[in-house]
MARPA-337199 format. One record per residue (C-alpha): residue number from 1; residue in three letters; z, y, x. Coordinates in Angstrom, 1 decimal. Layout:
REM residues N
R	seq	type	up	north	east
R	NUM	ALA	Z	Y	X
...
***
This chain:
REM residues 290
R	seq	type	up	north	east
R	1	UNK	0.0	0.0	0.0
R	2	UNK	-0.5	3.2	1.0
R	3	UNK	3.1	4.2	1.7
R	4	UNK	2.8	1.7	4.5
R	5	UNK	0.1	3.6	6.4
R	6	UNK	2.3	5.4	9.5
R	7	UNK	-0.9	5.5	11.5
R	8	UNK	-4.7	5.4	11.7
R	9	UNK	-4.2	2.3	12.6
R	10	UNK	-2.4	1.0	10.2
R	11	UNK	-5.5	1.8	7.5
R	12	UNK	-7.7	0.2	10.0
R	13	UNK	-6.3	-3.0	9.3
R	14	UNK	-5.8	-2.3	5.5
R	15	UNK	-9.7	-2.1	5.2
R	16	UNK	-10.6	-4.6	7.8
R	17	UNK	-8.0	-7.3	5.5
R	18	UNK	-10.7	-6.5	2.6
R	19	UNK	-13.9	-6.8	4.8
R	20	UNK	-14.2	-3.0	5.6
R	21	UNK	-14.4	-2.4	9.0
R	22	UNK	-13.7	1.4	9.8
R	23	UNK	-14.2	3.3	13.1
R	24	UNK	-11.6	5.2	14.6
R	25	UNK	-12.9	8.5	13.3
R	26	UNK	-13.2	6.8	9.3
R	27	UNK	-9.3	5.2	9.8
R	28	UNK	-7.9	8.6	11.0
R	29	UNK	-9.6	10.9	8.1
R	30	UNK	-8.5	7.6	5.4
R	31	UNK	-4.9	8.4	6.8
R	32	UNK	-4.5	11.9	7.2
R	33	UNK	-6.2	11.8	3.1
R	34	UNK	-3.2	9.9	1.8
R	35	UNK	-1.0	11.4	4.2
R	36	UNK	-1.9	15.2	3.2
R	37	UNK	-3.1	14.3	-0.4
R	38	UNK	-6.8	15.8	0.1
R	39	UNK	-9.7	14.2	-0.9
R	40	UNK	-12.3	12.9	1.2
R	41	UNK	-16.0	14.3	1.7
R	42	UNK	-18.1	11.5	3.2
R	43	UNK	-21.4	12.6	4.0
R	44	UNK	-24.3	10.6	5.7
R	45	UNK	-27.5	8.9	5.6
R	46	UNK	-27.8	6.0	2.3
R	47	UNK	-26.4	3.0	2.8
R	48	UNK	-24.1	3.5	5.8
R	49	UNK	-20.8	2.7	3.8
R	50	UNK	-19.6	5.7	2.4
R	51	UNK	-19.4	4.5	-1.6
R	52	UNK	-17.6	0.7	0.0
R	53	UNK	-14.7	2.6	1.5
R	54	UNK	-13.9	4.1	-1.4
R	55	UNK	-14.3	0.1	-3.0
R	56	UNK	-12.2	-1.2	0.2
R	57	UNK	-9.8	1.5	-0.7
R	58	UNK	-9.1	0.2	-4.1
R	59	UNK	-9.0	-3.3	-2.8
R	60	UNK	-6.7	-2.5	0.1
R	61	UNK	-3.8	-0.3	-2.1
R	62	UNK	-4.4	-2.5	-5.3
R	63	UNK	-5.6	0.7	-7.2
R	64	UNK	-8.1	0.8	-9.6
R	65	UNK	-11.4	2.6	-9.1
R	66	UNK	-12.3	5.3	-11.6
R	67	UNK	-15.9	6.3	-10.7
R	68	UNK	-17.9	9.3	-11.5
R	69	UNK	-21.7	8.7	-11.0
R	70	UNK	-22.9	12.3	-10.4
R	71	UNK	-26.6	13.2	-11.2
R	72	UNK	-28.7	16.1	-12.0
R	73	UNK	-27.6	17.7	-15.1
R	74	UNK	-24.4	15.9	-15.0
R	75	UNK	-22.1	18.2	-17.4
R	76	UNK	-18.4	19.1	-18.7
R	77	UNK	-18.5	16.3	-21.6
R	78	UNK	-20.0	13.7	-19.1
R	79	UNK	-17.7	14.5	-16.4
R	80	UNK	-14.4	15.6	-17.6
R	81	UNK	-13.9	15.3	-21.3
R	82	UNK	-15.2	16.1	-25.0
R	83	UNK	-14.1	16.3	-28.3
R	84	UNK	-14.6	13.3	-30.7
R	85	UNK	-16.8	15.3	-33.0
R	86	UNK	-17.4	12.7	-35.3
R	87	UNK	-14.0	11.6	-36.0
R	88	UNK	-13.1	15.6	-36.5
R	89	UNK	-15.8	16.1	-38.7
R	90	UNK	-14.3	13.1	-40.9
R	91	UNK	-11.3	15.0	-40.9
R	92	UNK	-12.2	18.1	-41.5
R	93	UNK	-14.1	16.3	-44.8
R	94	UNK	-10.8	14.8	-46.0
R	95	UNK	-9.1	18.1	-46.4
R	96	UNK	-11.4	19.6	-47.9
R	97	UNK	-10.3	23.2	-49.4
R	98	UNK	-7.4	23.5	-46.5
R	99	UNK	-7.3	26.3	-44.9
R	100	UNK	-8.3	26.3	-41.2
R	101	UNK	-5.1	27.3	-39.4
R	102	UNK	-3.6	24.5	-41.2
R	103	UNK	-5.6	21.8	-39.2
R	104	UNK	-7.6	23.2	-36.1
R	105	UNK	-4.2	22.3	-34.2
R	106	UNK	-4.7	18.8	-35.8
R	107	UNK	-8.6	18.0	-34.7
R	108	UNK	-8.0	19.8	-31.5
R	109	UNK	-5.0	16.9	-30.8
R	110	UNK	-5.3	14.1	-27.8
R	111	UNK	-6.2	11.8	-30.7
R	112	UNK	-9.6	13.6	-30.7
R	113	UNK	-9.5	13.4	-27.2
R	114	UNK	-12.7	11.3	-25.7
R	115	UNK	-11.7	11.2	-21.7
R	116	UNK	-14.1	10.8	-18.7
R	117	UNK	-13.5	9.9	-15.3
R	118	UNK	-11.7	13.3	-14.0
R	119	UNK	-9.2	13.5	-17.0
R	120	UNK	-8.9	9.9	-16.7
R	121	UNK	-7.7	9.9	-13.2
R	122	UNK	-5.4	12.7	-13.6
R	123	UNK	-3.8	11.0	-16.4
R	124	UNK	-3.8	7.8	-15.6
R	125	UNK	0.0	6.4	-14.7
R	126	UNK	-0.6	4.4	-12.5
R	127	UNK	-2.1	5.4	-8.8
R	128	UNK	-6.4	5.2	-8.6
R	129	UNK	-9.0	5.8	-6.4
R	130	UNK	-11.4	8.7	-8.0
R	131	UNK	-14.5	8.5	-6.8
R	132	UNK	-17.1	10.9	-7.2
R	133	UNK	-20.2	9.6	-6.0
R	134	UNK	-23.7	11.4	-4.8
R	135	UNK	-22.3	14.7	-5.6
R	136	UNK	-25.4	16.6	-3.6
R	137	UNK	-27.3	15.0	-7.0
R	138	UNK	-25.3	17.6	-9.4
R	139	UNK	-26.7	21.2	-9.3
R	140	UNK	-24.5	23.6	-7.4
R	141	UNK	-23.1	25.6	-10.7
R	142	UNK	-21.4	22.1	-11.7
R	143	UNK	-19.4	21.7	-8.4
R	144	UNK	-17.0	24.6	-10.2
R	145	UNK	-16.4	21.9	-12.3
R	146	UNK	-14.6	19.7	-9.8
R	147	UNK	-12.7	22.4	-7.8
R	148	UNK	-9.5	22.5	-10.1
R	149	UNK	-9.5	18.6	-10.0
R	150	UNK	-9.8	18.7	-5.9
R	151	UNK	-7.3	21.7	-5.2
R	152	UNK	-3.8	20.2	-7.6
R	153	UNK	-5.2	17.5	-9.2
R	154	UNK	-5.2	18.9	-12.6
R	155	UNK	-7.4	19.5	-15.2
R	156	UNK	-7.1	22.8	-17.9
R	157	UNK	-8.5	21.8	-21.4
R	158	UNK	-8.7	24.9	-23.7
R	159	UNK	-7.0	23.8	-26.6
R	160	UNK	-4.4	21.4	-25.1
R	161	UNK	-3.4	23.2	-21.8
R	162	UNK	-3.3	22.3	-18.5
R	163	UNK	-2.6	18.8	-17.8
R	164	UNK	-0.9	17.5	-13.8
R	165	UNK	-2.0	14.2	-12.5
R	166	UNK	1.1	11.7	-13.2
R	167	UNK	0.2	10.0	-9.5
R	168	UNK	-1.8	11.6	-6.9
R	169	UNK	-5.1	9.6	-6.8
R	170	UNK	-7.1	8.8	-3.5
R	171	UNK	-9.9	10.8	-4.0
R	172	UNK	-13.5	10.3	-2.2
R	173	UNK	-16.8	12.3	-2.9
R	174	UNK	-20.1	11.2	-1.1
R	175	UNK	-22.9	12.7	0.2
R	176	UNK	-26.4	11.9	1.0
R	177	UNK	-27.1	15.1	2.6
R	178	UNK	-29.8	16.0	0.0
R	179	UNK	-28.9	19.7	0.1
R	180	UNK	-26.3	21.6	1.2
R	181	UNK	-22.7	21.8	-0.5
R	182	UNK	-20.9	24.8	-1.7
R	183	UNK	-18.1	26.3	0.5
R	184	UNK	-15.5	26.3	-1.6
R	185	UNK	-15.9	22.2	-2.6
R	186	UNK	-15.8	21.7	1.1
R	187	UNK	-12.8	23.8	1.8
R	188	UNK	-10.9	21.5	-0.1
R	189	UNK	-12.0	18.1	1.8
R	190	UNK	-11.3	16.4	4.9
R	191	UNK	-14.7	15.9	5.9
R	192	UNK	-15.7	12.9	7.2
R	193	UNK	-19.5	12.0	8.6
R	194	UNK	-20.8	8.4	8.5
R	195	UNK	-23.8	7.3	10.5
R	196	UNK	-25.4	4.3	10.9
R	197	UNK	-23.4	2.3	13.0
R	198	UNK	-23.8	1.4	16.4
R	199	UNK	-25.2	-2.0	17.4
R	200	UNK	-21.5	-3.3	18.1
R	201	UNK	-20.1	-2.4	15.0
R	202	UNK	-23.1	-3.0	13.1
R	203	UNK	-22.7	-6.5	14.4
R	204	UNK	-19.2	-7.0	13.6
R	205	UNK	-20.3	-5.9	9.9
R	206	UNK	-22.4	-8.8	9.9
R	207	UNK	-20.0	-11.7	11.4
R	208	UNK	-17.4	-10.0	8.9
R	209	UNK	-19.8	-10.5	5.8
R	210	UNK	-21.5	-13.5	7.0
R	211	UNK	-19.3	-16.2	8.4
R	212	UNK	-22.3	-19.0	9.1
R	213	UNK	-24.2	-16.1	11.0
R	214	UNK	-24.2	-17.1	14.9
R	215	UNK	-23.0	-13.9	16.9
R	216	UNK	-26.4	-14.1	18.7
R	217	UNK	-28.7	-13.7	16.0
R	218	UNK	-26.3	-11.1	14.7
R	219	UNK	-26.8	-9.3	18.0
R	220	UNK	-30.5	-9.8	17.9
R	221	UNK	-30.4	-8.3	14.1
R	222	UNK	-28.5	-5.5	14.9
R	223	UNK	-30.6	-4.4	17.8
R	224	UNK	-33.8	-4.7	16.1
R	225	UNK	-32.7	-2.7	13.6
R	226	UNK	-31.3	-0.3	15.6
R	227	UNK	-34.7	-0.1	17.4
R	228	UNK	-36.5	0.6	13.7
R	229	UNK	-34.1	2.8	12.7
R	230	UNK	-35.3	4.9	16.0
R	231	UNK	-38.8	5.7	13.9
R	232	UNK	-39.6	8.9	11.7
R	233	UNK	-38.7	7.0	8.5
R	234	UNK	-39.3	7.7	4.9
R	235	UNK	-36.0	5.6	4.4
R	236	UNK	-34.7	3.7	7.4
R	237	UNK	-32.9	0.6	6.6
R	238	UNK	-29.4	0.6	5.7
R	239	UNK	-26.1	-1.6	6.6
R	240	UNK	-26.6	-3.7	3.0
R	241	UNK	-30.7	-3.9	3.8
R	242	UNK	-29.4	-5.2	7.6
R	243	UNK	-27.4	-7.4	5.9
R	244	UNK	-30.0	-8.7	3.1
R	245	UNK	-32.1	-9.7	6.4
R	246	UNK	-29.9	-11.4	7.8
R	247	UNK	-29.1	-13.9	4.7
R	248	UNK	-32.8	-13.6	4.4
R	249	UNK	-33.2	-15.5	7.8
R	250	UNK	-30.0	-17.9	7.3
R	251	UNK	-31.9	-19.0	4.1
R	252	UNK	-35.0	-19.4	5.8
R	253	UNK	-33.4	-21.2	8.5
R	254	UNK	-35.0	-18.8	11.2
R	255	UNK	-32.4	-19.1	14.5
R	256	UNK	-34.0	-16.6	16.4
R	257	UNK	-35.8	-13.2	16.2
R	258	UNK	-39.1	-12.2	17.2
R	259	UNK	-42.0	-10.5	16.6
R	260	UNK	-43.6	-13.0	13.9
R	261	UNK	-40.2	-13.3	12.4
R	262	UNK	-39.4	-9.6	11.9
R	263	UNK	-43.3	-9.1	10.8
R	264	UNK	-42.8	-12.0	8.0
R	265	UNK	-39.6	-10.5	6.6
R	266	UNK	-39.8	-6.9	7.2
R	267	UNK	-40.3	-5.7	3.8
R	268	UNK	-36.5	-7.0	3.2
R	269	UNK	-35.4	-4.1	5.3
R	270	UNK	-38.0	-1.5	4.8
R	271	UNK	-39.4	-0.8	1.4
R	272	UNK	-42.0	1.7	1.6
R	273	UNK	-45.5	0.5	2.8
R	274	UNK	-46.1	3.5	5.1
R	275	UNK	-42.6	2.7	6.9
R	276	UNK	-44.1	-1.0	7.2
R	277	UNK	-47.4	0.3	8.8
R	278	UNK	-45.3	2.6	11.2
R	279	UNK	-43.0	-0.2	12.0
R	280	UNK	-45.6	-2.4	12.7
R	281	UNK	-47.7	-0.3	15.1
R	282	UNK	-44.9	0.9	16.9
R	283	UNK	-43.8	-2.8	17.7
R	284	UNK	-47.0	-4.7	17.7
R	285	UNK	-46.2	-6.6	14.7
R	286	UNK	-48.7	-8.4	12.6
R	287	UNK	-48.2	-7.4	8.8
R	288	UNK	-50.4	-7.9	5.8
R	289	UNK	-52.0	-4.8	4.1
R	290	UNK	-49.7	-3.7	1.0
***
């Protein structure tokens, strides 16, 4: 639990125990998160890990996730809360002829209260992980609506008030980079940048996820991908598109890899044809037309 966690150290083992296996850098922002209550701002390329520690979070500290999907034209009702406007209508139908002072403080109640992921964090009682994921989708007028959230964990609803997170939830946005985040979201985050990982810890990833893999091909793997990732890219390959290949050639049976291997299986880890072309001219590899 994260009470336990009196170092960087400590969280390093935390998410390794759930199959995460965190850098120094990642173990020390994790810490000083929980240990200073800010939220986490993990930016990086797709697919380096960034939306699995907030999953290996939850696993390691027994929390459960609550998980906003952001995307363009995300809005208030979506990502905080709205008003049950059928139900109030009903209401408002069965007292008929009374006067509206009488019940506006009745259909503006919790009852009528339809919650989404930010209200539901904050008033959840028992300790999650929030996170709010691809938040460089969401146009840059609706970050206002996470500041309150990120700066005292609280959320203000008109009718009701403001309302104070019961427990203080471990909170982790992601980035893809796509555009540039405003200064005030960022100025209340630990930052936190995730690259691909090097070829030793890319390797470990794969011996951590796949037991039957010999540490030699997982070498091999990780270098050649390291090597492709090296090219001007549409989308270079990611860790779970590393580690797709690599089950790819354990169900194949392949034991080693080379250039007629990597040509016959390269659309597992690159899925644009014009990345495939590039690929294969810069390595000599043999691939079919698209």
């Amino acid at each position: 639990m994260t009470g336990e966690w009196t170092t960087p150290q400590d969280v390093a083992s935390a998410l390794e125990s759930v199959g995460y296996l965190a850098d120094a850098r990642i173990a020390q922002v994790a810490f000083l998160a929980n240990a200073l209550s800010k939220p986490i701002l993990a930016e990086g390329p797709a697919g380096v890990g960034k939306t699995a520690l907030a999953l290996a979070l939850a696993e390691a500290t027994g929390r459960r996730l609550v998980r906003l999907q952001c995307y363009e034209g995300l809005d208030e009702a979506k990502a905080l809360y709205e008003w049950d406007y059928h139900k109030q209508l009903l209401r408002l139908q069965s007292e008929e002829g009374a006067a509206w002072d009488e019940i506006e403080g009745d259909i503006f109640s919790e009852s009528f209260l339809l919650t989404r992921p930010l209200l539901e964090a904050i008033r959840s009682k028992e300790p999650v992980v929030l996170l709010i994921d691809e938040v460089d989708r969401v146009e840059v007028e609706t970050e206002a609506l996470l500041l309150e959230v990120l700066d005292t964990y609280q959320v203000t609803v008109p009718e009701l008030g403001t309302m104070t997170a019961v427990t203080t939830p471990i909170v982790v946005l992601t980035s893809n980079n796509t555009r540039e985040l405003s200064e005030a979201l960022k100025r209340r985050c630990l930052y936190l940048y995730v690259p691909y990982p090097s070829i030793e810890r890319e390797r470990a990833i794969l011996v951590s996820r796949i037991p039957d893999l010999p540490e030699k091909l997982a070498d091999k793997i990780a270098r050649t991908v390291s090597a492709i990732r090296q090219l001007p890219l549409r989308k270079a390959p990611s860790v779970s598109e590393t580690i797709d290949w690599a089950r790819t050639l354990i169900a194949l049976g392949i034991e080693d890899v080379n250039d007629e291997v990597t040509s016959d299986t390269i659309n597992v880890l690159l899925k644009y044809q014009v990345d495939i072309d590039r690929a294969a001219k810069e390595f000599s590899l043999d691939t079919p037309d698209g």
